[in-house]
C-alpha positions as CSV (number, residue, x, y, z in Angstrom):
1,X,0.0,0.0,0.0
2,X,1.6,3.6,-0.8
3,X,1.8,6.3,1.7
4,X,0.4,9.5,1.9
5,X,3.5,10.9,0.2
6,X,3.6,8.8,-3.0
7,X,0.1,9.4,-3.3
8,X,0.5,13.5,-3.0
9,X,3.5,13.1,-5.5
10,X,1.4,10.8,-8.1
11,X,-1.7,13.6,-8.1
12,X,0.9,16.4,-8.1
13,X,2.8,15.1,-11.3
14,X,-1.1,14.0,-12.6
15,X,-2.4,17.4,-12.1
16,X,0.7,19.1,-13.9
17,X,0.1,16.9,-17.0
18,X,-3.7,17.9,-17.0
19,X,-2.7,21.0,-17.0
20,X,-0.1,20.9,-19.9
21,X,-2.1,18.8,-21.9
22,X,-5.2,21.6,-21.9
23,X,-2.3,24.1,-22.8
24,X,-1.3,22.0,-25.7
25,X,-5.1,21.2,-26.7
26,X,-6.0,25.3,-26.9
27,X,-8.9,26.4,-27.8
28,X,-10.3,22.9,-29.2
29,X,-10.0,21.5,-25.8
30,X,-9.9,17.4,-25.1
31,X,-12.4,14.8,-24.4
32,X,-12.4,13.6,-20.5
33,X,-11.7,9.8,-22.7
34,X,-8.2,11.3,-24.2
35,X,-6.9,13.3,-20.9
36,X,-7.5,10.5,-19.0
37,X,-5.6,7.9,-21.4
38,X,-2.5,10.6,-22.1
39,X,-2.2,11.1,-17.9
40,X,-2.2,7.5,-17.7
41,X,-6.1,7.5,-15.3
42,X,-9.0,6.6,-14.9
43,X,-11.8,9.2,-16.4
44,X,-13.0,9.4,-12.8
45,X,-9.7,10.2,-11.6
46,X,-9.3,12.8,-13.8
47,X,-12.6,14.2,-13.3
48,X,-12.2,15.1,-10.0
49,X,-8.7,16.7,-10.1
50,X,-9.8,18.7,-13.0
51,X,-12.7,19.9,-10.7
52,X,-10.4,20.5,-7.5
53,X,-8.4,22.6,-10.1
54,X,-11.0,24.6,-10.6
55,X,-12.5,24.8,-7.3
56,X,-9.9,25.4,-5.2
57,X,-6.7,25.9,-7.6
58,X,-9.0,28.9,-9.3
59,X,-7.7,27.5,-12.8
60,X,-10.3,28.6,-15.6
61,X,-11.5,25.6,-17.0
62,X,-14.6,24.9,-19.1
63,X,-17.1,22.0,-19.5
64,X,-19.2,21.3,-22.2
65,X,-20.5,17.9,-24.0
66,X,-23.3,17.3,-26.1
67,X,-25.5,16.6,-22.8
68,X,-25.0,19.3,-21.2
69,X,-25.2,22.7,-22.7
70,X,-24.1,25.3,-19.8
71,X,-20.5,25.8,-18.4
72,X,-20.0,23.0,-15.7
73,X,-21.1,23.8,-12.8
74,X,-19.1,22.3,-9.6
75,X,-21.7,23.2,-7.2
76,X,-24.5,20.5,-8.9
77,X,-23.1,17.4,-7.9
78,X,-26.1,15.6,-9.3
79,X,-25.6,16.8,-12.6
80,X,-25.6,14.5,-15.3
81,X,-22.0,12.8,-16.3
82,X,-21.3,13.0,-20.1
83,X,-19.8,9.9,-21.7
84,X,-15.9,10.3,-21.2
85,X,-15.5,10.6,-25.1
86,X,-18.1,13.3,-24.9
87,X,-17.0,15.0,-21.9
88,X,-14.8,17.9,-23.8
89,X,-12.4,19.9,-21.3
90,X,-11.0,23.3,-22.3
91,X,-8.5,25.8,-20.5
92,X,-10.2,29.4,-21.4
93,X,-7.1,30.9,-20.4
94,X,-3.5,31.0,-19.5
95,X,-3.7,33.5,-17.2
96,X,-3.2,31.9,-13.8
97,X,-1.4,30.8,-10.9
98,X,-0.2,27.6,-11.1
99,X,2.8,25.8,-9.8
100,X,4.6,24.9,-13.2
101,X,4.0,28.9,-15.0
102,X,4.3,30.8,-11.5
103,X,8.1,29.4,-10.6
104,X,10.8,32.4,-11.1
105,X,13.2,31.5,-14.0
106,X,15.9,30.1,-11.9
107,X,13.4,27.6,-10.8
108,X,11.6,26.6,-14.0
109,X,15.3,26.5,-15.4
110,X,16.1,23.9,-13.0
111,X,13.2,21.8,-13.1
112,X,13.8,21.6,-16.7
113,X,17.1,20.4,-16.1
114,X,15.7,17.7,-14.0
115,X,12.9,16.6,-16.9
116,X,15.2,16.9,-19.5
117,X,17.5,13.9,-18.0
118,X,14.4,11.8,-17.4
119,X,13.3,9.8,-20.6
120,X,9.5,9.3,-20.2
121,X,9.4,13.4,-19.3
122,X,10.5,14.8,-23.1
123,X,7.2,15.8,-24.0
124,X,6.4,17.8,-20.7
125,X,9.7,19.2,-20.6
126,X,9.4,20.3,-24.3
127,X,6.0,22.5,-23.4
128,X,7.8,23.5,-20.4
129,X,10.6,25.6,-22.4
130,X,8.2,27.0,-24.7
131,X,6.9,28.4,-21.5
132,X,10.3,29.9,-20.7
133,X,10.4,31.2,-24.0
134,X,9.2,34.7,-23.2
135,X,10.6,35.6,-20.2
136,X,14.1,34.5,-21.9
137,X,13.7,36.5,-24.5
138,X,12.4,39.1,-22.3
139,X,15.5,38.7,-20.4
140,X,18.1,38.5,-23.5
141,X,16.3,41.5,-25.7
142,X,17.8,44.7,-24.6
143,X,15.5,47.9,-26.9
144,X,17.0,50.8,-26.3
145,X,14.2,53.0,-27.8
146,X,11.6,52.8,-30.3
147,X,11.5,49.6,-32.9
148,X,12.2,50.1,-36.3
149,X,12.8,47.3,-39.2
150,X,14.5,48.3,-42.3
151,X,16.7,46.1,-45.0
152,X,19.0,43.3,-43.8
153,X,16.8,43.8,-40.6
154,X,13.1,42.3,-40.7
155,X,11.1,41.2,-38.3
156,X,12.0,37.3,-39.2
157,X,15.2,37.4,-39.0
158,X,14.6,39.3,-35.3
159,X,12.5,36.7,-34.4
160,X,15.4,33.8,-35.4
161,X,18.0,35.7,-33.4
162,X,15.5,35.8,-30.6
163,X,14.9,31.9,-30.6
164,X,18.9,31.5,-30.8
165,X,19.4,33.6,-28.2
166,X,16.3,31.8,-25.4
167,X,18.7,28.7,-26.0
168,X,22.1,29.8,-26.1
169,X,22.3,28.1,-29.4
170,X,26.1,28.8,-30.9
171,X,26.1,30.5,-34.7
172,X,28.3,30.6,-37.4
173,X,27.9,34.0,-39.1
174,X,29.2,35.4,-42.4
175,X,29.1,39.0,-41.8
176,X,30.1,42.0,-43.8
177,X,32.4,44.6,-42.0
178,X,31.5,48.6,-42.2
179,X,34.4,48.7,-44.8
180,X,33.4,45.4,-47.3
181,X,35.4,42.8,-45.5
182,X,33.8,39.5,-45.2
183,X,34.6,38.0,-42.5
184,X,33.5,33.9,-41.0
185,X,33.0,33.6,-37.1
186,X,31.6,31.2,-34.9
187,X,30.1,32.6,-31.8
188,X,27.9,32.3,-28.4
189,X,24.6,35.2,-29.1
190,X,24.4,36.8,-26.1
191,X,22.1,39.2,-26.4
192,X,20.5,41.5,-28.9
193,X,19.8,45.7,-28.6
194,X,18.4,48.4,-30.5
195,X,19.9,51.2,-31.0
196,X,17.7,54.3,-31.4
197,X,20.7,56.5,-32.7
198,X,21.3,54.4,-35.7
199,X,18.2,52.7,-35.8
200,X,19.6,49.4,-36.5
201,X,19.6,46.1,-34.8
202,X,23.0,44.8,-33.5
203,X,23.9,41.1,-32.2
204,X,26.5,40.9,-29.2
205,X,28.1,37.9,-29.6
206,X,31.2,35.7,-27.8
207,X,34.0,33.8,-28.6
208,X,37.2,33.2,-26.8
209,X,39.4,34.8,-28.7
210,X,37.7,38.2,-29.8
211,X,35.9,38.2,-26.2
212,X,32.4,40.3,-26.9
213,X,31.8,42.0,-30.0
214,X,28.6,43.4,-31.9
215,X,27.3,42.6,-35.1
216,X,25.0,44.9,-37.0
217,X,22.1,42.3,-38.2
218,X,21.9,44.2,-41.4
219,X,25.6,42.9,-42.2
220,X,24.6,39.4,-41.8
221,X,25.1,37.2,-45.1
222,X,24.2,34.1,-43.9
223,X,23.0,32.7,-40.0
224,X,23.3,29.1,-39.4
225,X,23.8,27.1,-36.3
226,X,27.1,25.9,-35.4
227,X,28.4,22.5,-34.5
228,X,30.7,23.7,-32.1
229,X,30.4,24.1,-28.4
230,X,31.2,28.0,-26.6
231,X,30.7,28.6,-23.4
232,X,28.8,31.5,-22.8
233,X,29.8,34.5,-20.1
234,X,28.1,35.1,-17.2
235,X,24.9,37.1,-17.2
236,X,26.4,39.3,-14.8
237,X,28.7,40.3,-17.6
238,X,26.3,40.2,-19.8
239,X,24.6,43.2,-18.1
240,X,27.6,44.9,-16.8
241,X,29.0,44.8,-20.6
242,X,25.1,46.4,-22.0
243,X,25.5,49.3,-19.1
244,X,28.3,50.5,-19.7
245,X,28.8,50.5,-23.4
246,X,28.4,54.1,-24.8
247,X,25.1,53.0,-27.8
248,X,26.3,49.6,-29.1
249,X,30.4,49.6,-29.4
250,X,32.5,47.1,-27.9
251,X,35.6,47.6,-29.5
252,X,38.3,47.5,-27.4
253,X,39.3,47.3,-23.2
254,X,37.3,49.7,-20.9
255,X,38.9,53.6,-21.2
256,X,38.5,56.7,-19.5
257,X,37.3,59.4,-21.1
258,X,37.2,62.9,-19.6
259,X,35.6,65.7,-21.3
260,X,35.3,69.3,-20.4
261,X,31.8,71.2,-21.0
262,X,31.8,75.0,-20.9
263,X,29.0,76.4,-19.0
264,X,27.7,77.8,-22.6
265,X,23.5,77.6,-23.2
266,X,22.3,74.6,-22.7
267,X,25.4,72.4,-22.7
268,X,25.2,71.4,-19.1
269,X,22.0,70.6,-19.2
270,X,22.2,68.5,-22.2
271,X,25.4,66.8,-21.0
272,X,23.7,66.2,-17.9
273,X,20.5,64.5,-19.6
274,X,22.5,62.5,-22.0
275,X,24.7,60.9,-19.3
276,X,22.2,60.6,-16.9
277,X,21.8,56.5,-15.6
278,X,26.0,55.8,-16.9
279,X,27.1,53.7,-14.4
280,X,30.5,55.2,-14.1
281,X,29.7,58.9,-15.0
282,X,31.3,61.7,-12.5
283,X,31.0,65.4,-12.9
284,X,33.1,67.8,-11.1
285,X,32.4,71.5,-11.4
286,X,35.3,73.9,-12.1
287,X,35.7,77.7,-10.7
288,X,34.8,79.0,-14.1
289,X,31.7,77.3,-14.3
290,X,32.1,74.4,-16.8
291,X,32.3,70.7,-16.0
292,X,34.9,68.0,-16.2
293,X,32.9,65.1,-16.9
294,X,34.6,61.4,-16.9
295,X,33.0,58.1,-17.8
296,X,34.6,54.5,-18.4
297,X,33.4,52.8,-21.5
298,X,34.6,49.9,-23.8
299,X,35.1,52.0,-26.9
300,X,35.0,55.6,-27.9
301,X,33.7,55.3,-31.8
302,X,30.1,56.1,-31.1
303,X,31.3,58.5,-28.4
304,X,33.2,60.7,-30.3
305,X,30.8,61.4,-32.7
306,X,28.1,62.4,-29.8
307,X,31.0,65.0,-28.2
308,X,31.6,66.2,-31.8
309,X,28.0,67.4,-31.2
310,X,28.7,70.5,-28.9
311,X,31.1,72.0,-30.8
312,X,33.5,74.1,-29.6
313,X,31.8,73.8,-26.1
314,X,33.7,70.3,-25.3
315,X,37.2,70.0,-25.1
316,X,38.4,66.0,-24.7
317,X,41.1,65.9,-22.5
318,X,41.8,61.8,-22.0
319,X,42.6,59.4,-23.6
320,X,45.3,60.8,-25.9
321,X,44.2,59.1,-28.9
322,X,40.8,60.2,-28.5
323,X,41.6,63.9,-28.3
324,X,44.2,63.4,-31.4
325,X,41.6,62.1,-33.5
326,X,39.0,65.0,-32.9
327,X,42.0,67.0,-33.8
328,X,42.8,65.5,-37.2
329,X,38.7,65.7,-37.4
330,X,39.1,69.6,-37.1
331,X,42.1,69.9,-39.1
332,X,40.3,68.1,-42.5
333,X,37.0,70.8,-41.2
334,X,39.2,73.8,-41.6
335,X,41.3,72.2,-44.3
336,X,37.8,72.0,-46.4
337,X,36.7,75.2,-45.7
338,X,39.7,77.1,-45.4
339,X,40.8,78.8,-42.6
């Protein structure tokens, strides 16, 4: 005879695969006959933990059958059973709390793991990470500003990133560099972002060699997956690497940029609204009113080209490099218009 333990554990896993088997029947439903066959129980069995979902587990279901034409009602117990294969079942919504869709991700991740090394539990563990799906690609899809689709970047190609990206799934990429080069990588997608200033799409992606870089999806010749194995980076990284890149660049080792901003009409204040949420921004006023603002970012590319935007009113002072090339910038200005 079982205990009262293997018994809670049997309905438990029973109940769950009532459950999944609605989700996967959607709006059609599923006789009382075929739910009770696929959970591997009786019809009366499964009758009454589909009614103790909905009694006390608040799940939404529905009862009809060509007997009985109103919803069922759990309060008549002396209404009239419909033959099991007559008996339909439907879930009339998703939106509820139930112990398989109201685990955090950490959880549901390791639950999956635990299915997924069963062999009898590859069908539950499949509807299980479609489940995941969204709040993976919720977690992995970073939109800085407004979407926008334009050539190189539609929405299908978006969406196959996307479903790489909820299952780390390595790539092999044939992209085409800013200056023609074409170039073959393998890589770990780690995450994708939109950047409003360019309105483009970019993929970060990882390799051991090259670390993180970012790949405009519009470049993209060809996306397959890969046969070899990367290990992703920590999400921690992840993150850290999204905050503090200045728009999408990750070119080279973190630097430290310091810029000076005269106190000139409305350059404060749109310094100050621009840089507001870096994670390593300072500002430190000066006697003559301007500011000496200093970030730390993994490229100055993009950077440069937003400084460039207050004119005479910036002055770059670190690194070296970065204040010789907005030099040579000035020097081609003047050379073109003549001093």
């Amino acid at each position: 005879m079982k205990c009262s333990e293997e018994l809670k554990e049997q309905a438990f896993h029973r109940v769950i695969r009532l459950v999944n088997l609605l989700m996967a029947a959607g709006a059609e439903g599923m006789s009382l006959a075929e739910l009770a066959q696929k959970a591997g129980t009786s019809p009366e069995i499964a009758r009454d933990d589909l009614i103790t979902l909905s009694e006390y587990g608040r799940v939404p279901l529905f009862c009809s059958s060509d007997d009985v034409d109103d919803d069922f009602d759990s309060s008549r117990p002396d209404a009239p059973a419909a033959p099991p294969d007559q008996e339909v079942w439907t879930l009339a919504s998703r939106d509820f709390a139930f112990p398989v869709t109201s685990l955090t991700h950490q959880e549901s991740a390791m639950l999956l793991h635990i299915l997924e090394s069963l062999q009898e539990c590859r069908t539950l563990a499949a509807m299980l990470r479609r489940s995941l799906k969204r709040p993976m690609e919720r977690r992995r899809v970073a939109i800085t500003g407004r979407t926008m689709y334009g050539e190189g970047q539609s929405e299908e190609r978006i969406a196959q990133l996307e479903e790489y990206l909820a299952h780390r799934t390595c790539l092999h990429i044939v992209y085409q560099s800013a200056r023609g080069q074409r170039v073959s990588r393998h890589i770990c997608p780690v995450t994708l972002v939109y950047d409003w200033r360019t309105c483009a799409w970019y993929l970060y992606g990882y390799t051991p060699s090259l670390g993180m870089r970012h790949y405009r999806v519009s470049r993209m010749i060809h996306v397959s997956e890969s046969s070899e194995a990367i290990q992703p980076p920590d999400d921690a990284e992840v993150e850290e690497h999204v905050r503090t890149c200045w728009g999408v660049e990750w070119s080279r080792d973190p630097v430290e940029v310091v810029v000076r901003f005269s106190d000139d009409f409305n350059v404060l204040t749109r310094m100050l609204s621009d840089t507001a949420g870096r994670p390593h921004a300072t500002y430190t006023s000066q006697p003559d009113g301007s500011v000496i603002y200093r970030d730390i970012m993994p490229g100055w590319n993009e950077f440069r080209t937003w400084v460039a935007t207050f004119g005479e009113s910036a002055e770059i002072l670190k690194p070296e490099d970065l204040r010789r090339s907005m030099a040579q910038s000035v020097d081609l200005v003047l050379a073109r218009y003549g001093e």
